[in-house]
N, C-alpha and C positions, 0 to 999 in steps of 0.2 A: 472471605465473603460470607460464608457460612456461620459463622460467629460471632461477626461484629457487628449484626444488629440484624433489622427485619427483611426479607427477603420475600418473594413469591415464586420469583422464576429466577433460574439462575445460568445464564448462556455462555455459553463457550467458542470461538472462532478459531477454527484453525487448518482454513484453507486460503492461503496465499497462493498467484501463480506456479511460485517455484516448488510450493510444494505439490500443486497435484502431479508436474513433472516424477517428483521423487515417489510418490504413492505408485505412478504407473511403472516405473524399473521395480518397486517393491511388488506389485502384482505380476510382472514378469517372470521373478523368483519363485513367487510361489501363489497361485491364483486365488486361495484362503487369504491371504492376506491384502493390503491395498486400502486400511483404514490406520486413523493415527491412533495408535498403541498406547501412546503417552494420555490417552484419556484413562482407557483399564487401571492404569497405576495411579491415576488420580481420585480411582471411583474406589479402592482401595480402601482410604480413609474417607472418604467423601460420604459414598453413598449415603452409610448408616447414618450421620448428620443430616443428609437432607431429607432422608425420610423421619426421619425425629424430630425435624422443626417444619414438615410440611411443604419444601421447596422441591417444584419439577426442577427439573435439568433439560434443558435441550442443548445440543451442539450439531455441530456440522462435522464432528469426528469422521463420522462413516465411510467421508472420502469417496473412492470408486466403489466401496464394498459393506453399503450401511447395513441391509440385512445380517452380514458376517458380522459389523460391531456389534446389533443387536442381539445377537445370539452370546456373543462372547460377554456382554452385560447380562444377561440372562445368567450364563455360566458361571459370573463372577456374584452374581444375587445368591445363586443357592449355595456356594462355594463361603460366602459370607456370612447367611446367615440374616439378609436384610432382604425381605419380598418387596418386590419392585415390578410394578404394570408398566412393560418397556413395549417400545413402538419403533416406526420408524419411516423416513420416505422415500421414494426410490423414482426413478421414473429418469434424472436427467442424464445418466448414463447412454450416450448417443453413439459411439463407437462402431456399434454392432452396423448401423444402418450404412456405412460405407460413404466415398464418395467426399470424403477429407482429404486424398492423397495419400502419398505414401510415406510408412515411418510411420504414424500418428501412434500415439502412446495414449493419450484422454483424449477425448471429447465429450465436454457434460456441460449441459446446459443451466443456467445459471436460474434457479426456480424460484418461488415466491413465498407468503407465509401460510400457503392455505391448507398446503399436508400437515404443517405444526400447527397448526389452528384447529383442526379436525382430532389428530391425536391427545393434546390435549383436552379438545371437550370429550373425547370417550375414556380420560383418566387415566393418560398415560404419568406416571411419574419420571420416567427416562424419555427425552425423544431425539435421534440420533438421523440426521440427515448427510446425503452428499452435498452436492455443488447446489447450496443455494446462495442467493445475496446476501453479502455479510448483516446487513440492515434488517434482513428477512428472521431471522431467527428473534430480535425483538420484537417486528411488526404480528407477528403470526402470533405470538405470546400476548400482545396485546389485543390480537381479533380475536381470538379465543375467552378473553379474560371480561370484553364489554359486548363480543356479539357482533361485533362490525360487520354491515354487508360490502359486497362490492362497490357499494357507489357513496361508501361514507371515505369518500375521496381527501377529504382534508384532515379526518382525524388518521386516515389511514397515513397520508404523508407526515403528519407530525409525530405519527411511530417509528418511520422512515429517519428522520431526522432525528429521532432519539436513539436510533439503532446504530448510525453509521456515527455519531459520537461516541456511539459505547465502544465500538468493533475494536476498536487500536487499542482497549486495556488503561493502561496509567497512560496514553498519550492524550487524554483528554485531563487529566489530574496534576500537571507537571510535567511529566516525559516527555523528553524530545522538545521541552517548550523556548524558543526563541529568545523570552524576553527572561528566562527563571533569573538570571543575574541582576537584572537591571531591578526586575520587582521584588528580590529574595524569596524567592520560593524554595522551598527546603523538600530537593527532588533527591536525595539521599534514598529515601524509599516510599517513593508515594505509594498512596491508596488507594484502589480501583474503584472505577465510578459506577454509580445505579444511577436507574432514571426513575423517579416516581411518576408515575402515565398518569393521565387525565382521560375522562371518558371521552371531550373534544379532540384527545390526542396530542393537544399542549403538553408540557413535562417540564420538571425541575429536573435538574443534573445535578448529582452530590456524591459522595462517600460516606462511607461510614466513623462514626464520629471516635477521634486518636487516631485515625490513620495518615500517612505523610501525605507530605505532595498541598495540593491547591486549588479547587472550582473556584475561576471567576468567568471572568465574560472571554477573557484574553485566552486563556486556555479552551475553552471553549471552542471558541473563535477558530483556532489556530488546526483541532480536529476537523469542526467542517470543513476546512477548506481544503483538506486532506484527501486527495485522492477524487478531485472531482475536478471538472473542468465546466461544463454549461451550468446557466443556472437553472434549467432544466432536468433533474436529478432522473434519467429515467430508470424504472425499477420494473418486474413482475406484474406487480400488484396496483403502482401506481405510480404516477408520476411527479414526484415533490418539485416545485418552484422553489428553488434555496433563494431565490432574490423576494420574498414573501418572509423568511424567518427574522425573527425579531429577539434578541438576546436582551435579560435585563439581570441585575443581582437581584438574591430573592435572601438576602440573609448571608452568614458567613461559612462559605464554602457551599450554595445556594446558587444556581444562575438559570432563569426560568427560560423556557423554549417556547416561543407561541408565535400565532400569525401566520401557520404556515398552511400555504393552499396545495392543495391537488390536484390534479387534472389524470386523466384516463391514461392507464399504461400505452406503450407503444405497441405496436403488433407482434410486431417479432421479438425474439428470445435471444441473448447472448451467447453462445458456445464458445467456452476457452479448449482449444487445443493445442497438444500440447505433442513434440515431435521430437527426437533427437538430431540435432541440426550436423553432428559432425563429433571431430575432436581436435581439442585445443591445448597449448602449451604458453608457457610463460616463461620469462626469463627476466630478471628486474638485475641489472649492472648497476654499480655504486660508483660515482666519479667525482672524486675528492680531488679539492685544490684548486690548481690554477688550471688553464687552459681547459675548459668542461668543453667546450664544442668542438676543440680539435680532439680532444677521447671519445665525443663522441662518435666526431665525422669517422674516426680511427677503428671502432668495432663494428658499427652500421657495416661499414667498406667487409670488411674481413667475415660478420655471416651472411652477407651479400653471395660473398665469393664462395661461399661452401654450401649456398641454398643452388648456385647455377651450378656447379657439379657433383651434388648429389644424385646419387643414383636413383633412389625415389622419384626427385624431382622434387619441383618449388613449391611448398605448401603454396592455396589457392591466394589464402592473403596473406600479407603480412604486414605486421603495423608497431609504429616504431612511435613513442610518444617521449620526450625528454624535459620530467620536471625539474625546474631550478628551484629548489630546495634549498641549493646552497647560500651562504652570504659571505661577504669578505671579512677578514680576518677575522674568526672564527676562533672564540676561545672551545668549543668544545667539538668535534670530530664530526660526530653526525651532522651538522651543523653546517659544518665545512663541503659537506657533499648535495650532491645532484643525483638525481634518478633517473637512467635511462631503461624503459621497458619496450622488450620485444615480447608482441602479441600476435602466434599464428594458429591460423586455422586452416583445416583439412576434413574432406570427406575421409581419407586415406589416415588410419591411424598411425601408419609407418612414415608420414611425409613431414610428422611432429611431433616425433615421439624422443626416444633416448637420439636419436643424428640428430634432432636440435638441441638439445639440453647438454649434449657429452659436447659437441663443436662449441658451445659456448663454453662451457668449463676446457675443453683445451686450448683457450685460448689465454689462459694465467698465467703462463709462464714467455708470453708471445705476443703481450698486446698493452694496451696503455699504462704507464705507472700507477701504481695503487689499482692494481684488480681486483677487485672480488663480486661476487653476486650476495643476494638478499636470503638465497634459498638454495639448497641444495640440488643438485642435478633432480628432473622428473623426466617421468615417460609419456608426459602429457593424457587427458580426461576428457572422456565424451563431455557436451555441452548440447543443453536445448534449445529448443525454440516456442515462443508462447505466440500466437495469433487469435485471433477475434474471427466468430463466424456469426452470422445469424441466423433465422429460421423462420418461419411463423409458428407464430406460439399454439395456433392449437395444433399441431403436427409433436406436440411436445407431451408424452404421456408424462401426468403429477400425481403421485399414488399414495395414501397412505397407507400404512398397513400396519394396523389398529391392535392394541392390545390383546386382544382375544383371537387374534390373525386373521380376521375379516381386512378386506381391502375394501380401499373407496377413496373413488375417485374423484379427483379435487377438480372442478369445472374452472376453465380459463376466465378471468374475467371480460368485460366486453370492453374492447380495445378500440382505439382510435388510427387515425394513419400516422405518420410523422407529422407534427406540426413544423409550420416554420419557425424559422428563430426567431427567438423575443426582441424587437427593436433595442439597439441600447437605449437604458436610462438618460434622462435629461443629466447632465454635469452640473457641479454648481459652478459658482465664476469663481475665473482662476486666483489663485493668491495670487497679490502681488507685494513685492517686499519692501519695505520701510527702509531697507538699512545695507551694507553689507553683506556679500555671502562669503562661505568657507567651504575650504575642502573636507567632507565629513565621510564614514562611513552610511549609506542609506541606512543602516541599522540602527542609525541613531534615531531614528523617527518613525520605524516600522520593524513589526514582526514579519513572517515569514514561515511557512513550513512546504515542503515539496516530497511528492513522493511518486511511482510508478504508476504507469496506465498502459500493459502492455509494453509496448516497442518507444512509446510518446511516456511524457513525464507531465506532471503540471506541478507549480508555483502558485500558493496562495499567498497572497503581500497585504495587511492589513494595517489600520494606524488604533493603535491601544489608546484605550481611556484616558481621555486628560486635559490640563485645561486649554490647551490649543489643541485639540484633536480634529472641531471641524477646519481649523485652519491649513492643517498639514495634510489633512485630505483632501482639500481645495489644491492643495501642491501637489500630492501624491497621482490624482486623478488626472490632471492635464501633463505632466511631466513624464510619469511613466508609463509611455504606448508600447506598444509593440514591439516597434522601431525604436525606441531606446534600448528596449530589454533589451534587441539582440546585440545592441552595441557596449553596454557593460558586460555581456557574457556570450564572450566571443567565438566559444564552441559551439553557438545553436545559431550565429550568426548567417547561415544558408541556407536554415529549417523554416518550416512552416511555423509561424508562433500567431496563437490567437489571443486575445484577451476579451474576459468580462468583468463586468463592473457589479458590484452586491452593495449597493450605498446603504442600505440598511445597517449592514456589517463594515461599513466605511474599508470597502478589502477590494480589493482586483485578484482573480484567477487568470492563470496564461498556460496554457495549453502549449507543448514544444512538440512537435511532431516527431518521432523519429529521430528521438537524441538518444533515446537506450536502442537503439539496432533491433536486434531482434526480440527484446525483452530481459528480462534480468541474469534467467539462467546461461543466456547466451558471454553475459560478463562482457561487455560492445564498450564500455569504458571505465575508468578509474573507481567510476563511484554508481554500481550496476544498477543500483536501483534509483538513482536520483533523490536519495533521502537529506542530501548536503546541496543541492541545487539551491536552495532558498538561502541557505547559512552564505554560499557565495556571496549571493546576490548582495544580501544584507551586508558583505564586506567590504562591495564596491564603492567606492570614493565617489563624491558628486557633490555640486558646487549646492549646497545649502544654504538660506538667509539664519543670519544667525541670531536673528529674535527666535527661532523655531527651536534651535539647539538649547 
């Protein structure tokens, strides 16, 4: 990024749930530590390039421990040999104040861009934050850069909007993208994106020119809808309407962001915390050939019988899932097989440790034809838990602490109560079909991208550019409710699921309650983070007209 063309600010994300889990057992070990380390080795060769072509850096390295990264940046400036005005923000470290329960490992509130906004205008070249919004570290970069006040609400959202497409790296350039086959996009090694800001807070989304991957509208597209559920976007600083943005192409590899409005943050402030919920074991049996349900009914029965007289006692859960994997006649082995996984959890490290892992392995010599497992005997792994708290925000100290080491303090903006929710949009009228329909995958007619929210997951479903595209969204929008979703995907079939409409972006968002359990670190199913929930969806079979195909 540093190389391949113009830059001014150059941002880093690298606080995901699961990891501020892992920062908090790393603060455990040793209380200095508790930020990500893998920036230091990046500022290595970095630094000295950014201060040579003039580009800040901000990140959210810091973790639970930004002050310690910014010392250790400081340490690594003289040590280099490159002087660097490092800063940093502190304030969402909530822990100390009690009253989480018990266990908690973090608690940090989820802050806005106005410590990076501040640092920057007093010439910070490094600036190194905890737990803020992924979004926040571009909007803060861009209040600092135009001046923005609090109540330049829509350009401040349309930074918002340029920020939470940058956050995911090449997921907005190719990665991860739905449709890369279909449209050839050549994601061998995409490019990472920049957003060129506008003083109204409108933006272009692009790369730097020879780099892999793809900006179009589709790619695009498929980031926003990543990790969001209402079209209500709320933030810190401000509240972006995602049913207000407007994608167009602006050139090749070019796709411009505008139209988007603001409204006043919510009152209160997000808290992720973060717990150790227990320890967990695995066990994944391989059942080849014929008969897969009587092998399996056959081992189920048999650590049944060794969980009731175990002297421990019965780990608290236990959860038995069996994929048929396999197919008939089967020219190649793996092929021929089924997956049967036991899944237990325990407060009690002893009730899932080596007595489940050793009674499943002695069971090879004493249980269905063709035994084996996928993994060696374990002694079973603590496992967390991620939850959502709130607060009112101004109970939330936001602090920069400014290159010169003066502090100052960032003033909350002025907030609003909850609004309600936004009516749905009017629908257009339904397609209705000319001709015959076929059995198709939905993918044939939409992208898709889904990823984690906590314990809930969401589903973004959109229909790409084309010359039937309002047509199939006339289909897409009456066909797939709610109440379809859960019937094509039958594991959230007794969850709570919402859906919204963004006809702007021709895309539905659906919101699944409570299909990751406890959250990702918790591991609650096959696929923890729900990053393949959409690729499902797209798999499922449905009666198509086949003018659309």
């Amino acid at each position: 990024m540093l190389t391949g063309g113009p830059l001014d600010v150059l941002t880093g994300d690298y606080l995901a749930e699961l990891t501020m889990l892992i920062l908090g057992r790393d603060r455990m070990k040793d209380p200095s530590r508790g930020y990500a380390r893998t920036f230091l080795r990046q500022l290595e060769e970095g630094l000295g390039l950014a201060r040579e072509r003039g580009v800040a850096l901000v990140a959210n390295a810091g973790g639970l421990n930004p002050a310690g990264l910014a010392d250790a940046v400081r340490e690594l400036a003289d040590r280099v040999g490159v002087p660097a005005r490092v800063a940093h923000v502190e304030g969402d470290d909530l822990r100390a104040r009690g009253g989480w329960g018990e266990g908690v490992l973090t608690a940090n509130a989820y802050l806005g861009g106005g410590g990076i906004a501040a640092c920057l205008r007093a010439g910070a070249d490094v600036v190194v934050t905890g737990r803020v919004t992924d979004a926040a570290l571009v909007g803060g970069a861009a209040a600092a850069h135009f001046g923005w006040a609090e109540d330049d609400l829509d350009a401040l959202a349309g930074a918002v909007v340029a920020g939470h497409v940058l956050e995911c790296g090449a997921q907005a350039t190719g990665g991860n993208y739905a449709l890369f086959a279909r449209e050839g996009v050549d994601v061998r090694r995409p490019g990472f994106p920049l957003a060129e800001i506008r003083r109204d807070g409108s933006s272009v989304v692009t790369k730097h020119p020879g780099t892999g991957g793809a900006v179009t509208v589709g790619t695009v597209t498929a980031q926003l809808l990543y990790e969001t559920d209402r079209p209500r976007y709320a933030g810190p600083d401000v509240t972006a309407r995602l049913d207000t943005v407007r994608l167009a192409p602006d050139g090749p590899d070019r796709v411009r962001i505008e139209g988007v409005r603001g409204e006043a943050p919510p009152p209160t402030l997000k808290v992720g915390l973060t717990r150790l919920g227990g320890h967990r074991n695995e066990v994944v049996f391989v059942l080849t050939g014929l008969d897969v349900a009587a092998k399996a009914a056959l081992v189920r029965e048999q650590m049944e019988a060794h969980f009731a007289a175990a002297p421990e006692g019965r780990p608290r859960e236990v959860r038995w899932t069996l994929a048929r994997t396999d197919r008939v006649d089967a020219d190649v082995q793996e092929e021929a097989s089924a997956l049967l996984r036991l899944v237990v959890r325990d407060p009690d490290e002893a009730r899932v440790g080596r007595g489940v892992s050793g009674a499943a392995v002695e069971l090879a010599l004493a249980s269905y034809p063709g035994f084996h497992v996928t993994a060696p005997p374990g002694k079973g792994a603590p496992y967390g838990v991620f939850e959502a708290a709130y607060v009112p925000a101004g109970d939330v100290p936001h602090t920069a602490v400014l290159p010169d080491g003066r502090r100052e303090e960032v003033p909350a903006p002025r907030r609003t109560r909850e609004p309600a929710e936004l009516p749905e949009p009017p629908l257009p009228e339904p397609y209705v079909s000319r001709g015959r329909t076929r059995r198709a995958p939905l993918g044939a007619l939409v992208g898709a991208r889904s990823g984690d929210k906590g314990g809930s997951a969401n589903i973004g479903v959109w229909v790409p550019d084309g010359a039937r595209a309002e047509e199939v969204w006339r289909l897409l929008v009456h066909e797939l409710t709610a109440d379809r979703l859960r019937a094509l995907l039958p594991e959230v079939a007794d969850l709570p699921v919402t859906r919204y409409v963004l006809p702007n972006l021709r895309a539905l968002n659906f919101r699944l309650d409570g299909v990751l359990g406890e959250g990702v670190a918790a591991q609650a199913r096959f696929d923890p983070q729900g990053k393949a929930l959409g690729e499902w969806l797209r798999a499922r079979h449905v009666e198509i007209p086949e003018e659309l195909l």
